[in-house]
C-alpha positions, 0 to 999 in steps of 0.5 A: 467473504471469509478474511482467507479470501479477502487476504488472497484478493488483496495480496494479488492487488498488492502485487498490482500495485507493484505493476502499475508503479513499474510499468506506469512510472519506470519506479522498480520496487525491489524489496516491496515486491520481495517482502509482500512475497515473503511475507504476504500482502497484508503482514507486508502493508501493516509493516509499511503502515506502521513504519514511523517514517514513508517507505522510499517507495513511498518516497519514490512515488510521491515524487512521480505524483503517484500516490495513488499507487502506494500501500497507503492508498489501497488500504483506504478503499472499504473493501479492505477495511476488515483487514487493518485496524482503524489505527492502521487505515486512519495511519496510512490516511495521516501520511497521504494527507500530509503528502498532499493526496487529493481524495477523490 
C-alpha cells in the first residue's frame, strides 16, 4: 500500500476517533478536529505524540476510561507502524502505560 494511501486511511481513522469520543463519551474535541483538518491525521498525531505533557483531550479521555479512543491508542495498531518512527509508537505507548491502559 503506498504511505499516500496509508495517510489518507489513517486520516479518516483520526477523524473517527474524534466520532467516537463525541458521540460515545459527550467529549467535543474542538482543536483535535481543526488541527487534524488543517494539518492532516499524521502531522496532527506526531505533534500530540511528542507533546511533553497529554493533550487535554488526552485528559479528557482518560478521565472517561476511554483511552482506547486517543491518537495514542491508534498509533499502537501495526497498520499504521510505517507511519511514525519508533520513538513516536514506543512514545505514545509510554504515556498510555503510565495512565493505566490495559492492552489487549
Amino acid at each position: 500500500m503506498s504511505s499516500n494511501k496509508l495517510e489518507r486511511e489513517f486520516h479518516k481513522a483520526m477523524i473517527h476517533i474524534y466520532e467516537r469520543a463525541r458521540d460515545e463519551t459527550g467529549y467535543l474535541a474542538t482543536r483535535f478536529i481543526q488541527m487534524t483538518t488543517e494539518l492532516g491525521g499524521v502531522e496532527t498525531a506526531r505533534i500530540l505524540i511528542n507533546a511533553d505533557k497529554p493533550s487535554d483531550g488526552y485528559s479528557a479521555l482518560w478521565e472517561r476510561k476511554r483511552l482506547d479512543i486517543t491518537v495514542e491508542a491508534l498509533v499502537q495498531d501495526p497498520k499504521w507502524e510505517s507511519l511514525f518512527t519508533p520513538d513516536e509508537i514506543s512514545r505514545a505507548r509510554q504515556r498510555l502505560i503510565e495512565y493505566g491502559y490495559n492492552f489487549k
